[in-house]
N, CA, C and O of each residue as an XYZ file, in Angstrom:
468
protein
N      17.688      5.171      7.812
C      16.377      5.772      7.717
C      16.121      6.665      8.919
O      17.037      7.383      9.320
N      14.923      6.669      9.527
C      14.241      7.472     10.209
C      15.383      7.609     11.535
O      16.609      7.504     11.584
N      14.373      7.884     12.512
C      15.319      8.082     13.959
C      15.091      6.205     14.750
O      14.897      6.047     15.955
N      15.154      5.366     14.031
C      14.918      4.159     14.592
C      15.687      3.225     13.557
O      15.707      1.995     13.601
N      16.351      4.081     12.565
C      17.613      3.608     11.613
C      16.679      2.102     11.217
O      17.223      1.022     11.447
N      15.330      2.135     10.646
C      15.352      1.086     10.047
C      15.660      0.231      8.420
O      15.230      0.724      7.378
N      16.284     -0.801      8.433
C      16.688     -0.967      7.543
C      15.770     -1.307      5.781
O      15.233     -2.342      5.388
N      15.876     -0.371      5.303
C      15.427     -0.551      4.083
C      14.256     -1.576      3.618
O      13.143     -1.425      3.114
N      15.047     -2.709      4.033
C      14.020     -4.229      3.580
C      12.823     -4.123      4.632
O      11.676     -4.469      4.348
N      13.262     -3.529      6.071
C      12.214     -3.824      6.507
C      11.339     -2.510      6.574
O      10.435     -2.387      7.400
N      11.664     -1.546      5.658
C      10.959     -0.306      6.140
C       9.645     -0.906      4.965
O       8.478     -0.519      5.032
N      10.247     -2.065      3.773
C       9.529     -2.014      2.535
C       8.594     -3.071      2.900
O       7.752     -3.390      2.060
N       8.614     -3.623      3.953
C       7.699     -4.954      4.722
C       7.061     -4.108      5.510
O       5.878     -4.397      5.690
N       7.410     -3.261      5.982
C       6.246     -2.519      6.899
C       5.108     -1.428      5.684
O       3.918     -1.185      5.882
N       5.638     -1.127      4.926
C       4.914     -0.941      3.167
C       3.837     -1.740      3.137
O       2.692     -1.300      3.240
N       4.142     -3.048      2.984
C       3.344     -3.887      2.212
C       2.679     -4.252      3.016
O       1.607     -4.621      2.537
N       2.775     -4.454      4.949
C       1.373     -4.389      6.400
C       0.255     -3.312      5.662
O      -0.864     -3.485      5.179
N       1.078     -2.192      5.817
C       0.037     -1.109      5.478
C      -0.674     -1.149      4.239
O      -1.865     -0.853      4.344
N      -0.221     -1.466      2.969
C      -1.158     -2.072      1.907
C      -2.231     -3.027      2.971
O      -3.259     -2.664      3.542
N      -1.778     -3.907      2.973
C      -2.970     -5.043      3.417
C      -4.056     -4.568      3.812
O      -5.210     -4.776      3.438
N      -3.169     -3.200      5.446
C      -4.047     -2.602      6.368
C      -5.226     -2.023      5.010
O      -6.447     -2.151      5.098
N      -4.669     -1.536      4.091
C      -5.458     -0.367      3.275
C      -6.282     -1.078      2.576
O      -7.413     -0.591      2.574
N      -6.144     -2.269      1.836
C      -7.396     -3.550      1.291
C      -8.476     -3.634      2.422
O      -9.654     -3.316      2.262
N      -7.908     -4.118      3.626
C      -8.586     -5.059      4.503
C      -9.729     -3.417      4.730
O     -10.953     -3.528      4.801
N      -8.948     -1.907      4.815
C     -10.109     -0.939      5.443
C     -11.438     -1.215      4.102
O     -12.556     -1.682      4.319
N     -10.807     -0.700      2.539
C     -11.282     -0.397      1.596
C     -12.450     -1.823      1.883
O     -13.427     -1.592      2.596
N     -12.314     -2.876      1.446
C     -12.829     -3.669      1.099
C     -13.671     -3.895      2.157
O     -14.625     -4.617      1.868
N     -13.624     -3.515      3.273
C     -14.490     -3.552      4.301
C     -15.867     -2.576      4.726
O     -16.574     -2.690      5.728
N     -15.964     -1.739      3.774
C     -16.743     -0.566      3.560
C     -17.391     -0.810      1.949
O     -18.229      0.008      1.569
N     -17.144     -1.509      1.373
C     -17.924     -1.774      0.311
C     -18.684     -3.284      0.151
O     -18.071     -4.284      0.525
N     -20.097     -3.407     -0.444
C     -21.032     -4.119     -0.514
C     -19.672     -5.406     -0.962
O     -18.494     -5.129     -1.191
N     -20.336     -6.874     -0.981
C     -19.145     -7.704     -1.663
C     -19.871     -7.944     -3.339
O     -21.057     -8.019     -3.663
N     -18.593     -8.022     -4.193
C     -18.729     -8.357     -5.406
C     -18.351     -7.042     -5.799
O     -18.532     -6.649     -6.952
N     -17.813     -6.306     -4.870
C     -17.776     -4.593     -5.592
C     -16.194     -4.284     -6.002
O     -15.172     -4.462     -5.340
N     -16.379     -3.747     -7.357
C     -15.036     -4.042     -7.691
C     -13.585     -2.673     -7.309
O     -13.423     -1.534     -7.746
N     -13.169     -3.109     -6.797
C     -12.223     -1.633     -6.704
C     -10.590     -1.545     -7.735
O      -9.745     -2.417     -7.941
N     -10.659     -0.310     -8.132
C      -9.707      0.152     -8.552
C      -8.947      0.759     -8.233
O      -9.253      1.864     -8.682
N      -7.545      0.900     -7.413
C      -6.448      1.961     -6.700
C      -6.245      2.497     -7.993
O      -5.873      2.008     -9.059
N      -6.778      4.279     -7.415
C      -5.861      5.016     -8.111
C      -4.746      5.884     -7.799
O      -4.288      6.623     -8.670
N      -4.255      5.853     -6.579
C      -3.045      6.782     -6.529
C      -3.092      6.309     -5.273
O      -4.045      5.970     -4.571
N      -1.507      6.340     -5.016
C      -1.015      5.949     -3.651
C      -0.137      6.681     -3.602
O       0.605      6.945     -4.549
N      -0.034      7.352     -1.961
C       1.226      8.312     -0.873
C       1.438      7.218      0.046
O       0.757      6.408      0.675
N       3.043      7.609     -0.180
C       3.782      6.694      1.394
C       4.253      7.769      1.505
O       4.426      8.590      0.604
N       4.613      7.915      3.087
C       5.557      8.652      3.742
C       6.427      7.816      4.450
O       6.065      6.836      5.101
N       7.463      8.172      4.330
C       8.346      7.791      4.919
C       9.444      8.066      5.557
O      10.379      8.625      4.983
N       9.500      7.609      7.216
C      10.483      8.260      7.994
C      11.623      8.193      7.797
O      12.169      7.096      7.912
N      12.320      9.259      7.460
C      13.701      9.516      7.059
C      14.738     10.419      7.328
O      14.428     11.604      7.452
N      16.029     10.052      7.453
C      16.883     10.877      8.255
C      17.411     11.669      6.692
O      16.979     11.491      5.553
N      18.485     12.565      7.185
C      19.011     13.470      6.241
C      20.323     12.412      4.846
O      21.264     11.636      5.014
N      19.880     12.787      4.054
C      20.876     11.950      2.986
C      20.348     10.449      2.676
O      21.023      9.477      2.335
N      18.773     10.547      2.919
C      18.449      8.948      3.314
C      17.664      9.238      1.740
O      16.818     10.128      1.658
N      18.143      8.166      0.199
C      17.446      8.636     -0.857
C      16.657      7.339     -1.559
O      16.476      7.314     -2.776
N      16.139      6.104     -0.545
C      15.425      5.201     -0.799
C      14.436      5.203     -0.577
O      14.111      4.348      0.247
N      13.242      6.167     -1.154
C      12.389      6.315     -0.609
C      11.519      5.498     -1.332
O      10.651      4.751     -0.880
N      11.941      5.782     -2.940
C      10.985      4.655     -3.564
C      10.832      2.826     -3.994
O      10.135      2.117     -4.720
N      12.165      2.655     -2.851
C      12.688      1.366     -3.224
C      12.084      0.776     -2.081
O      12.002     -0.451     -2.017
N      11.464      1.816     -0.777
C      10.216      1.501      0.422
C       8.875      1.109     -0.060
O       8.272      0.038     -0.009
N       8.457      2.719     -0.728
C       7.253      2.345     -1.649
C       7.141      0.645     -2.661
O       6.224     -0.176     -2.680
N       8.268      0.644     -3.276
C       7.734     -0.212     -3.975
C       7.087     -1.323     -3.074
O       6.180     -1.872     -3.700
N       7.221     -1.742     -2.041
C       6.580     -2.423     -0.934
C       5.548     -2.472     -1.034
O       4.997     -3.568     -1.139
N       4.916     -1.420     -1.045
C       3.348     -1.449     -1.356
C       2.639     -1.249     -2.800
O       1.508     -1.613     -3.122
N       3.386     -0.729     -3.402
C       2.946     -1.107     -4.830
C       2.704     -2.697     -5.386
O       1.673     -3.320     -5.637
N       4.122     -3.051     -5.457
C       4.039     -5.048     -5.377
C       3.209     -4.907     -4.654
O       2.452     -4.338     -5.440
N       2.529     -4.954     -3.532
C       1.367     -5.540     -2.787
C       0.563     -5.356     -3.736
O       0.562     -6.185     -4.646
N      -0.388     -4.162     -3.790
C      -1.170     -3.693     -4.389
C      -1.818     -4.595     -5.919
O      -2.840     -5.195     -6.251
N      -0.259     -4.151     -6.610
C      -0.276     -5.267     -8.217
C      -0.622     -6.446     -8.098
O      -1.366     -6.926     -8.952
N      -0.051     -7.431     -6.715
C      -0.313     -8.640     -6.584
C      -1.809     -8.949     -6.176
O      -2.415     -9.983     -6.457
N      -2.257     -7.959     -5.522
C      -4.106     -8.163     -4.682
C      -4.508     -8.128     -6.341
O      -4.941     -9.099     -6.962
N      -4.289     -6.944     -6.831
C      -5.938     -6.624     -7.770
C      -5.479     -6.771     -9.012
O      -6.284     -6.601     -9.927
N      -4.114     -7.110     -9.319
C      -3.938     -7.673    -10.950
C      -3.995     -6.080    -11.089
O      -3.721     -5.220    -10.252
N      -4.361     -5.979    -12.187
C      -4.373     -4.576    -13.140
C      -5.333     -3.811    -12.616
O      -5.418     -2.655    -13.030
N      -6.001     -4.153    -11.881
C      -6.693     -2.715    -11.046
C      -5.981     -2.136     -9.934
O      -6.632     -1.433     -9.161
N      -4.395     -2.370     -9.668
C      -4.138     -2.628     -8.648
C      -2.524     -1.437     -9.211
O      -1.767     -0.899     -8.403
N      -2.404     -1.318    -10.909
C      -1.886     -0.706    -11.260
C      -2.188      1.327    -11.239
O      -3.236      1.759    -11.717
N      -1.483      1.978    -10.839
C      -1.733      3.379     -9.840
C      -0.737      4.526     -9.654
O       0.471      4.351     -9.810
N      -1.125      5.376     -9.410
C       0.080      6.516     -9.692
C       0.707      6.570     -7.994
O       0.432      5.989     -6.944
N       1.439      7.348     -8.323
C       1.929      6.805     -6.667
C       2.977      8.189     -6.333
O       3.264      8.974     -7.237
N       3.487      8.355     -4.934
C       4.514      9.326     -4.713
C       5.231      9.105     -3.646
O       4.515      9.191     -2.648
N       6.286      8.868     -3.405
C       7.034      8.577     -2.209
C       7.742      9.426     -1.285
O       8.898      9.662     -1.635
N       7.350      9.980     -0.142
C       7.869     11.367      0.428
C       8.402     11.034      1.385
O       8.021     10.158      2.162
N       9.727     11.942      1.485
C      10.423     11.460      2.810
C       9.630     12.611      3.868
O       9.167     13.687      3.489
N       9.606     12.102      5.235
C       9.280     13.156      6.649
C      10.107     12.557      7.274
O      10.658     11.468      7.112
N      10.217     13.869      8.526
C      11.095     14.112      9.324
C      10.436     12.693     10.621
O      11.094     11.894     11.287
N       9.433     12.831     10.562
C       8.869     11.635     12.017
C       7.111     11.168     11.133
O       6.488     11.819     10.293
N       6.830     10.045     11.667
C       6.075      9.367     11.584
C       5.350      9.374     12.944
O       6.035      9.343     13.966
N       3.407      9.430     13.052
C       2.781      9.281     14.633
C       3.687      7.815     15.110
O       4.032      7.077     14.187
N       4.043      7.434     16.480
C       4.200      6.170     17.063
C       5.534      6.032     16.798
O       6.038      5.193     17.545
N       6.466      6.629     15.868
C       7.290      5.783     15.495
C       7.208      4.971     14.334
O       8.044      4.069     14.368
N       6.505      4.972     13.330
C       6.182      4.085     12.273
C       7.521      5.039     11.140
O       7.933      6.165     10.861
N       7.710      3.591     10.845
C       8.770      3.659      9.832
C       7.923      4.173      8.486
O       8.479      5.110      7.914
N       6.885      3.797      7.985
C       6.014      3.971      6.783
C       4.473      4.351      7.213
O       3.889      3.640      8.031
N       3.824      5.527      6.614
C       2.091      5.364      6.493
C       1.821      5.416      4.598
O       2.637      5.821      3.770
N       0.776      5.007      4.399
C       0.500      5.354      3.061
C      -1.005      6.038      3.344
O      -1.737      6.018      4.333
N      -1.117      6.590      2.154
C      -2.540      6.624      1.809
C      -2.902      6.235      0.716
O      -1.957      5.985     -0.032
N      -4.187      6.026      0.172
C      -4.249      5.225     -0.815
C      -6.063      5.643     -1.235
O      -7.011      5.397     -0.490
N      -6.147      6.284     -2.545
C      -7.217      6.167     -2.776
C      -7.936      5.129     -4.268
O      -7.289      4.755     -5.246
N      -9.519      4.859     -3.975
C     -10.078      3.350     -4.514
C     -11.061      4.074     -5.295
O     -11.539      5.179     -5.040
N     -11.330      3.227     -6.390
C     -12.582      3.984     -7.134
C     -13.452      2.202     -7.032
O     -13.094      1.135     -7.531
N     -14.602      2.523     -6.221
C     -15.818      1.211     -6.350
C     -16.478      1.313     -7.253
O     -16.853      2.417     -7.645
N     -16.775      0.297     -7.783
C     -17.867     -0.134     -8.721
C     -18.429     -1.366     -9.015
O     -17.863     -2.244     -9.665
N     -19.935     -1.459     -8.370
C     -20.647     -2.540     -8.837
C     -20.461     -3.357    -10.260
O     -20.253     -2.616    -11.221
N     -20.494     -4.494    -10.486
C     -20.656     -4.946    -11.638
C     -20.094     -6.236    -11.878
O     -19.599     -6.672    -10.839
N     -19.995     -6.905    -12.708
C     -19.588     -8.374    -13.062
C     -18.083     -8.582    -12.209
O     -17.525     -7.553    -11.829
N     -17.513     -9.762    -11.949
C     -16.567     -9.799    -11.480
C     -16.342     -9.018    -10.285
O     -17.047     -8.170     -9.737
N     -14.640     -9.724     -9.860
C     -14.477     -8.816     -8.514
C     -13.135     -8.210     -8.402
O     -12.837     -8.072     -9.588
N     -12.276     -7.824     -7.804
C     -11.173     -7.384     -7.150
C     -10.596     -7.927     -5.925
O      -9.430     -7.665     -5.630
N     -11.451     -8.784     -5.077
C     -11.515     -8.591     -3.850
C     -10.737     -9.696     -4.034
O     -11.050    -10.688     -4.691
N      -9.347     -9.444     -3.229
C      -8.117    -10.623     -3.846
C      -8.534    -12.148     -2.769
O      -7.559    -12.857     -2.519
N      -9.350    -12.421     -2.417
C     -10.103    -13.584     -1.668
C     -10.920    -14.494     -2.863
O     -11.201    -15.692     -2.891
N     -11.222    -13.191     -4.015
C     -12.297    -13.811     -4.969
C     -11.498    -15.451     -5.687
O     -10.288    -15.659     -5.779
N     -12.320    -16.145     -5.989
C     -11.658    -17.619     -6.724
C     -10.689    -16.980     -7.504
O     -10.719    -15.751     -7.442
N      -9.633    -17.605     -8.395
C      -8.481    -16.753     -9.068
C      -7.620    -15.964     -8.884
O      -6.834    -15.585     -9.751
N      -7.641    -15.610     -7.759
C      -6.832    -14.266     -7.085
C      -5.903    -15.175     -6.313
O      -6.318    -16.182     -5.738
N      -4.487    -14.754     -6.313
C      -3.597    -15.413     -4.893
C      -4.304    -15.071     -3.479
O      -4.939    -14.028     -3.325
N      -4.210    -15.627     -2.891
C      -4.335    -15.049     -0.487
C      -3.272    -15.123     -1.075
O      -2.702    -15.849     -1.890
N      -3.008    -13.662     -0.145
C      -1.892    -13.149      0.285
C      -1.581    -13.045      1.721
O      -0.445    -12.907      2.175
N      -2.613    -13.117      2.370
C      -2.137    -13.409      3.997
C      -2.635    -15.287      4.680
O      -2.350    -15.622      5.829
């Protein structure tokens, strides 16, 4: 991979931090009981030349994602290789949420949902 040659498994564990990171922001800016839906997710990912696992990183955070919100958690997605990452980070994503008030929740803490941390 990148210029810190990290290995695959763990570029796809540093994926699935940054999911969390991206619940723990989302869900922290909305009222509770509010339900969110991911609709599209970007990873970038630091990568050297001939390096063609980019989406076998992503899936890191997708599985996250599927596992928090069940089927709201299902999302379009794109996996891009870059030349450097700020800090040194092997992976950033972005990730955008559609909120909405109403019955039920998302918020993978709610009763029925796995903790995942």
């Amino acid at each position: 991979m990148g210029a810190a040659a990290v290995p695959v498994a763990e570029a796809a564990s540093a994926a699935r931090v940054a999911a969390l990171n991206a619940l723990a922001a989302a869900f922290s800016v909305v009222p509770s009981g509010t339900r969110l839906t991911l609709v599209k997710v970007v990873v970038f990912v630091a990568a050297g030349e001939g390096f063609t696992e980019h989406a076998v990183v992503a899936d890191g955070a997708s599985e996250l994602f599927q596992t928090a919100l069940g089927p709201a958690g299902v999302h379009a997605r794109s996996a891009v290789g870059v030349a450097s990452l700020p800090k040194g980070a092997p992976v950033e994503l972005e990730a955008v949420f559609v909120a909405a008030a109403g019955p039920g929740t998302s918020d993978p803490a709610a009763p029925g949902r796995r903790r995942l941390a």
